[in-house]
DOVOVEX-543504 format. One line per field, with one value per atom (N, C-alpha, C): atom name; x, y, z; residue number from 1. Coordinates in nm, 3 decimals, always signed. Atoms other than C-alpha are relative to their C-alpha. Layout:
BEGIN
atomo [CA|...]
c1 [X|...]
c2 [Y|...]
c3 [Z|...]
num [NUM|...]
***
This chain:
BEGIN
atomo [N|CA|C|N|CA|C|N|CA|C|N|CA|C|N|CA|C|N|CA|C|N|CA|C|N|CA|C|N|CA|C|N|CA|C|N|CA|C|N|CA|C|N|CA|C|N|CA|C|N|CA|C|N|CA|C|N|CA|C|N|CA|C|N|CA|C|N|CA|C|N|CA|C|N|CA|C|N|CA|C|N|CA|C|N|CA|C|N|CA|C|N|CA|C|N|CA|C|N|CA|C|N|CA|C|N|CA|C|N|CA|C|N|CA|C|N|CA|C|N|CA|C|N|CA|C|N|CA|C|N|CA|C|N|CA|C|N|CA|C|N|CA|C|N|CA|C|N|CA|C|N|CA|C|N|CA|C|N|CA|C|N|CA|C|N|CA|C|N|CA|C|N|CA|C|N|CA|C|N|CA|C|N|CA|C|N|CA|C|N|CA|C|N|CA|C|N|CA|C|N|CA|C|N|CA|C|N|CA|C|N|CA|C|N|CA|C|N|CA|C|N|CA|C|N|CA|C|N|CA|C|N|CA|C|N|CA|C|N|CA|C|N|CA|C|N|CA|C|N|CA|C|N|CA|C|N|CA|C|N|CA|C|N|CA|C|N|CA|C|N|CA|C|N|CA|C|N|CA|C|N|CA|C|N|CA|C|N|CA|C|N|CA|C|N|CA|C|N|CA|C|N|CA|C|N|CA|C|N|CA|C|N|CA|C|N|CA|C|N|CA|C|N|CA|C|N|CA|C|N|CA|C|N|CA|C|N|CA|C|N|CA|C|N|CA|C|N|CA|C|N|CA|C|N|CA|C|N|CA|C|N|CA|C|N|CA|C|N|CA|C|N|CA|C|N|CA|C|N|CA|C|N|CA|C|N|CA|C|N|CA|C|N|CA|C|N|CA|C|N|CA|C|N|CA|C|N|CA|C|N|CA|C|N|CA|C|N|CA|C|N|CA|C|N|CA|C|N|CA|C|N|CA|C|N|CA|C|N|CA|C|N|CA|C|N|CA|C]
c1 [+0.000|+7.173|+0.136|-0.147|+7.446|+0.075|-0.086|+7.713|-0.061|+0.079|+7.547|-0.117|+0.085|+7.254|-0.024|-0.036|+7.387|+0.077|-0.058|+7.579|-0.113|+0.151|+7.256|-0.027|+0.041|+7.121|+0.059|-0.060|+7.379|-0.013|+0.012|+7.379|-0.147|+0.131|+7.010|-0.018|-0.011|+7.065|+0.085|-0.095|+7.356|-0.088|+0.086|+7.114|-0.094|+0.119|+6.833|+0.085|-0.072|+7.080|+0.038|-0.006|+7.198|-0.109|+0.134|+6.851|-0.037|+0.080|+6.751|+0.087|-0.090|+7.068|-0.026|-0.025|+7.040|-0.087|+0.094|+6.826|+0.117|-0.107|+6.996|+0.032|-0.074|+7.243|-0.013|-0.009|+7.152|-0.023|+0.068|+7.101|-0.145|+0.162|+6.713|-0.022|+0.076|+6.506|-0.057|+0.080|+6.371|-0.127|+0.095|+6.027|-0.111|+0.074|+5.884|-0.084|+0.046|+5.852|-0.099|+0.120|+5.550|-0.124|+0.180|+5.302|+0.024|+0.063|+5.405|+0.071|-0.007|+5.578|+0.153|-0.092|+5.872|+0.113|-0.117|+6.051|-0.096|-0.019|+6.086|-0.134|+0.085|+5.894|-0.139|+0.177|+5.559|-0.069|+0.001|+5.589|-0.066|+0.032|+5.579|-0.120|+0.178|+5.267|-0.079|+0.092|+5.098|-0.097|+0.109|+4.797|-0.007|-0.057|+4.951|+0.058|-0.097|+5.253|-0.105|+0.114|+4.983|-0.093|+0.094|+4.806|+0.072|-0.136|+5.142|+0.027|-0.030|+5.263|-0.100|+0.096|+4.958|-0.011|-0.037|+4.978|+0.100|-0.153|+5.324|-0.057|+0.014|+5.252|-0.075|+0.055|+4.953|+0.033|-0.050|+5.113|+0.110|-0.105|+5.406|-0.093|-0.022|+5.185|+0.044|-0.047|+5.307|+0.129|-0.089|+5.625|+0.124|-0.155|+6.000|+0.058|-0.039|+6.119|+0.156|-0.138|+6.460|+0.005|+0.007|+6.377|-0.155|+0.215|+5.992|-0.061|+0.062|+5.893|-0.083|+0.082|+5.654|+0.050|-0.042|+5.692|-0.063|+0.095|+5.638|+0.065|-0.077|+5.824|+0.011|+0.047|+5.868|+0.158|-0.174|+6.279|-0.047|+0.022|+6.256|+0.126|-0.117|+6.528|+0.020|-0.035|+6.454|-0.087|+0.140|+6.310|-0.021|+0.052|+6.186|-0.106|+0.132|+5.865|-0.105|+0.122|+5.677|-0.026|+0.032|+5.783|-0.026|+0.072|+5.704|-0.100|+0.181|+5.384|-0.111|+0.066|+5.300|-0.018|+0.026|+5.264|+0.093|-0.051|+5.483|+0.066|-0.026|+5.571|+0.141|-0.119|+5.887|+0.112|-0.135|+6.136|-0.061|+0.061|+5.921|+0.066|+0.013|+6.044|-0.015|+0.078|+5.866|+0.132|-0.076|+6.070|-0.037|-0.021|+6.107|+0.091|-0.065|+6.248|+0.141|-0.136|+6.562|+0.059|-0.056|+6.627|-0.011|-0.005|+6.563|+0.126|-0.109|+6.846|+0.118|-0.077|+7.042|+0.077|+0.009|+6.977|+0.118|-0.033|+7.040|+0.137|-0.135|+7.369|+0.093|-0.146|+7.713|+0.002|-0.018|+7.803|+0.004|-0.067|+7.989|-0.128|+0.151|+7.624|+0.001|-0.016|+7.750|-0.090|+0.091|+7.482|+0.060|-0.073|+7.525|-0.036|+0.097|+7.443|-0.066|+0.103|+7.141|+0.105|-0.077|+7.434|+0.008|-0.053|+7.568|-0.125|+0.103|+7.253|-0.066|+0.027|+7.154|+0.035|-0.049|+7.394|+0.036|+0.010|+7.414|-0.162|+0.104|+7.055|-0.040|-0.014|+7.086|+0.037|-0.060|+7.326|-0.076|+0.066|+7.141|-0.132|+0.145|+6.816|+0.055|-0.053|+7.000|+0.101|-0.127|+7.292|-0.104|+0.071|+7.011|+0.060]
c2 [-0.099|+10.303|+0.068|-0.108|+10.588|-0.062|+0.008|+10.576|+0.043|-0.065|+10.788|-0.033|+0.100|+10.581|-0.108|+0.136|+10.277|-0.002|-0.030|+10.430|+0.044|-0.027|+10.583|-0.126|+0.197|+10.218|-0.030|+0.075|+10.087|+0.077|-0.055|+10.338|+0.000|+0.012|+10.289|-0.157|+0.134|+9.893|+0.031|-0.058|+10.009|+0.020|-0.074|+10.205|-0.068|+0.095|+9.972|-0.131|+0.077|+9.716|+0.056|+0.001|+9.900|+0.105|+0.004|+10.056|-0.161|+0.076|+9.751|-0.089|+0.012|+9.627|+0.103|-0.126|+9.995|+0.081|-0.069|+10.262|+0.117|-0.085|+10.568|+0.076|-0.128|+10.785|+0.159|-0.110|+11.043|+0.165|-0.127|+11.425|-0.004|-0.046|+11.478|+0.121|-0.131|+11.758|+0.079|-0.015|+11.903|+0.105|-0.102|+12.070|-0.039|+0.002|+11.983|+0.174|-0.154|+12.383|+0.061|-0.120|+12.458|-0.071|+0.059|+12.163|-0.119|+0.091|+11.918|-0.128|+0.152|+11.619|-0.004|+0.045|+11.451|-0.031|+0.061|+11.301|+0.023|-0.070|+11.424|-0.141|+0.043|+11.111|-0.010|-0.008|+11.181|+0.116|-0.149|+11.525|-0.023|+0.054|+11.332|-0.038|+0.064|+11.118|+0.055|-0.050|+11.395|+0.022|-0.023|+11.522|+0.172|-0.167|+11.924|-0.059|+0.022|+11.769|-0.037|+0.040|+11.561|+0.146|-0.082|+11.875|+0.121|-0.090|+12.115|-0.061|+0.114|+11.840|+0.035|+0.003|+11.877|+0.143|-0.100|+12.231|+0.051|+0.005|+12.234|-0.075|+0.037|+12.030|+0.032|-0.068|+12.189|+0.077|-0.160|+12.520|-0.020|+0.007|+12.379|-0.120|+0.068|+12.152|-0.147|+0.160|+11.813|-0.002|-0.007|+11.932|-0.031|+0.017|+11.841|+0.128|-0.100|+12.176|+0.001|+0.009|+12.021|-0.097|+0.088|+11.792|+0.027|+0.033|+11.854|-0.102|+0.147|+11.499|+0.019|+0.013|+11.425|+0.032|-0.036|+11.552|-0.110|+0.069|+11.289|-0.003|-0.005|+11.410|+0.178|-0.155|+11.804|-0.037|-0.035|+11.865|+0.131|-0.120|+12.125|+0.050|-0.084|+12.396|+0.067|-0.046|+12.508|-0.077|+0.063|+12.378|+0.080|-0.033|+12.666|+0.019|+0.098|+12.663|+0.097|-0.043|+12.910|-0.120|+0.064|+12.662|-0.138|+0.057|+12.386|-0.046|-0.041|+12.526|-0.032|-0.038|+12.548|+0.160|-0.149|+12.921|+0.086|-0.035|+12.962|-0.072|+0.103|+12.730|-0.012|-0.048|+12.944|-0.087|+0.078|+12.680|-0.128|+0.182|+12.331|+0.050|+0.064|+12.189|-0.087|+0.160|+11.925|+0.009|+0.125|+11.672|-0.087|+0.126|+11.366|-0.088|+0.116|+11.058|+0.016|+0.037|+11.054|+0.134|-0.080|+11.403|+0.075|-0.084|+11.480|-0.128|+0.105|+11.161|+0.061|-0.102|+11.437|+0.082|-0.081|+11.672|-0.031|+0.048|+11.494|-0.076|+0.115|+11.270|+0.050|+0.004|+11.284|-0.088|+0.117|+11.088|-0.152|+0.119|+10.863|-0.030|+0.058|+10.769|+0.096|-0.050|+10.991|+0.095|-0.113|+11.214|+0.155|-0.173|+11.626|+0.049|-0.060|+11.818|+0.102|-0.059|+12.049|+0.144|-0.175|+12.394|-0.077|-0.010|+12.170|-0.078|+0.023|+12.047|+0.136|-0.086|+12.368|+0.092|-0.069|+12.505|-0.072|+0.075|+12.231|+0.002|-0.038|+12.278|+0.154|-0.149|+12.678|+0.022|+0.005|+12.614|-0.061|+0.017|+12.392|+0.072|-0.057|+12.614|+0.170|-0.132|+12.910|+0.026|-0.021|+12.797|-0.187|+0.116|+12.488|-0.053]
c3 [-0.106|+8.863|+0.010|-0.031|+8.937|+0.140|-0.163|+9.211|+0.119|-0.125|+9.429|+0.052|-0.030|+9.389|+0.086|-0.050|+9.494|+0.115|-0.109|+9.790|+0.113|-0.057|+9.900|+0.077|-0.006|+9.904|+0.145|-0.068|+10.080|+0.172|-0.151|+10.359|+0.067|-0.071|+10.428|+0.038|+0.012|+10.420|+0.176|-0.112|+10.716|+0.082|-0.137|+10.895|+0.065|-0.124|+10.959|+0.063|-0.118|+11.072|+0.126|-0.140|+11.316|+0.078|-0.040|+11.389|+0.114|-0.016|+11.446|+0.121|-0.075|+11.691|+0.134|-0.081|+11.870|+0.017|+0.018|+11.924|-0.096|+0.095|+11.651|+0.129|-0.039|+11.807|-0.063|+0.017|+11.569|+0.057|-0.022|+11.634|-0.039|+0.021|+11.682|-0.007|-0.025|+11.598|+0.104|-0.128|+11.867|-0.041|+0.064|+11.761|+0.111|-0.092|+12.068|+0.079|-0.076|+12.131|-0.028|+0.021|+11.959|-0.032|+0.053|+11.895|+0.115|-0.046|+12.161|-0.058|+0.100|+11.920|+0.065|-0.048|+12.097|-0.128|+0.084|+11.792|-0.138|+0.132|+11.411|-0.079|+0.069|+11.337|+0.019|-0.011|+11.510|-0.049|+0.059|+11.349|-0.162|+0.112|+11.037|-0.017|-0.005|+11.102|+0.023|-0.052|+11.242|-0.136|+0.121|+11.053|-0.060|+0.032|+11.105|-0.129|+0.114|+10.884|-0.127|+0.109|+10.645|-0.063|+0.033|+10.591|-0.080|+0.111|+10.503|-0.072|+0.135|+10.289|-0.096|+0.083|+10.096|-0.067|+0.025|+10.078|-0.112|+0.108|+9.956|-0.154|+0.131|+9.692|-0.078|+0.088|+9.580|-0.049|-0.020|+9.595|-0.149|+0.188|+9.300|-0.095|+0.107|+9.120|-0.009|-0.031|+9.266|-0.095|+0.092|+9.060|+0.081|-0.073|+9.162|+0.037|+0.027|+9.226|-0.049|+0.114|+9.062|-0.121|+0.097|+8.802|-0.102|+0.057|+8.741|-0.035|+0.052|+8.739|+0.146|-0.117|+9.024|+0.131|-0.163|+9.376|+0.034|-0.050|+9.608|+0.147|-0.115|+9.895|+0.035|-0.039|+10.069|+0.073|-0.036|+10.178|+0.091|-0.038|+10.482|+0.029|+0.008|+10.440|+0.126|-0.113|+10.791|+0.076|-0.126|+11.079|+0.139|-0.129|+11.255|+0.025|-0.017|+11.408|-0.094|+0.056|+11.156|-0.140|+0.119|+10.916|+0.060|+0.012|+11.079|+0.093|-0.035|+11.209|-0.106|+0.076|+10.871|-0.036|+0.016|+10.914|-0.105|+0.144|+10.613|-0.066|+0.081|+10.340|-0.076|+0.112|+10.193|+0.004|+0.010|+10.356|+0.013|+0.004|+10.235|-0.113|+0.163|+9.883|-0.063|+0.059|+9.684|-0.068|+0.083|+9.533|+0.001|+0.002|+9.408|+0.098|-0.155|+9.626|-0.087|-0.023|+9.455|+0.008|-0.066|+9.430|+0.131|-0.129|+9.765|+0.037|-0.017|+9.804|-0.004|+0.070|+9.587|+0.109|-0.055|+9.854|+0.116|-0.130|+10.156|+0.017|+0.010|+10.039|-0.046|+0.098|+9.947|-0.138|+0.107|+9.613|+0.092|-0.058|+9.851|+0.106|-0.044|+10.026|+0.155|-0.107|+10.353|+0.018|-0.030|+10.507|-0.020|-0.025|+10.457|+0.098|-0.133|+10.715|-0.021|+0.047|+10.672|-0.068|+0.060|+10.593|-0.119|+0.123|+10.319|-0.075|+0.144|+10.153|+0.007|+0.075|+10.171|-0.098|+0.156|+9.972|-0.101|+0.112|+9.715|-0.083|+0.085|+9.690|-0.060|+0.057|+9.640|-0.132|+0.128|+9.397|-0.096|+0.125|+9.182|-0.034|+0.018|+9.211|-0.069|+0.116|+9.064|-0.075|+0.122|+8.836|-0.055|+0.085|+8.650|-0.057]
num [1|1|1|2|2|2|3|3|3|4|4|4|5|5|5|6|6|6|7|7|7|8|8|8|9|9|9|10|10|10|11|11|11|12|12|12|13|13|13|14|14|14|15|15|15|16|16|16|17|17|17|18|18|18|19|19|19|20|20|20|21|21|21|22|22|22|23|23|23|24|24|24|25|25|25|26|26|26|27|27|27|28|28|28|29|29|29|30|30|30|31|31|31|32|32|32|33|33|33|34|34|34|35|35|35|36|36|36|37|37|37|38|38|38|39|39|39|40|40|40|41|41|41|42|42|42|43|43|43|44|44|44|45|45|45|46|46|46|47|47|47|48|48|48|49|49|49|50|50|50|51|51|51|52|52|52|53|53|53|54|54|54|55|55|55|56|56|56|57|57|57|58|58|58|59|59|59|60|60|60|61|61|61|62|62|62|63|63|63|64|64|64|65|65|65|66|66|66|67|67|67|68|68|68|69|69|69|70|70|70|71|71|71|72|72|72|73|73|73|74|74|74|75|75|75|76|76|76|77|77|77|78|78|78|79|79|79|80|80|80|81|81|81|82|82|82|83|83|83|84|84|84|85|85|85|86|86|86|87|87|87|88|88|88|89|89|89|90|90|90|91|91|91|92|92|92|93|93|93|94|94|94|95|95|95|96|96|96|97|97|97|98|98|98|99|99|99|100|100|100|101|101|101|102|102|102|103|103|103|104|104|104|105|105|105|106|106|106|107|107|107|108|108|108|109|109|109|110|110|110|111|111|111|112|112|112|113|113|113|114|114|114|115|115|115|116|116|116|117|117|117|118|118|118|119|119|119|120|120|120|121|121|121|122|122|122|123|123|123|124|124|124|125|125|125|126|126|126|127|127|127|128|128|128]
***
């Protein structure tokens, strides 16, 4: 496994400890403004999300849109509510689990924050 791999790791090992000590301090989504869903993860479970997910992936092919090995995951580049209404797909992107890891991480396992994975993911989507 790579560095960034194994830093990954470690910071998700981190997190459910203190998950599991705390409730997270993190910044939440708030997408409560247009369907109703309190927290990013009932947004997830819903059957709206289950149904864009599916979408998305039909739509590339179940393809990575950075690797082209299997999508088995959808990275959202925005979270506003047409996108995640569903009412337009242009800011979902299938990936794979590790490169959406890619996306979302520093080498050093540290979270980005949605400006800078989006421009790490810009960059690799138009200099390959």
């Amino acid at each position: 496994m790579c560095k960034a791999h194994d830093a990954v790791q470690e910071y998700y090992k981190n997190r459910k400890k203190k998950k599991q000590k705390r409730k997270s301090n993190h910044v939440k989504i708030n997408i409560g403004r247009f369907a109703g869903f309190k927290k990013y993860a009932d947004y997830l479970r819903s059957s709206l999300w289950k149904k864009i997910r599916i979408r998305v992936m039909n739509l590339h092919s179940w393809k990575c849109g950075l690797c082209s090995g299997l999508a088995t995951q959808v990275h959202h580049r925005k979270y506003d509510d047409r996108t995640m209404s569903g009412e337009t797909l242009k800011y979902l992107f299938p990936v794979c689990k590790n490169c959406h890891l890619l996306i979302e991480f520093y080498d050093d396992g540290s979270k980005r924050t949605s400006r800078d994975a989006e421009l790490w993911l810009k960059d690799r989507i138009n200099n390959p």
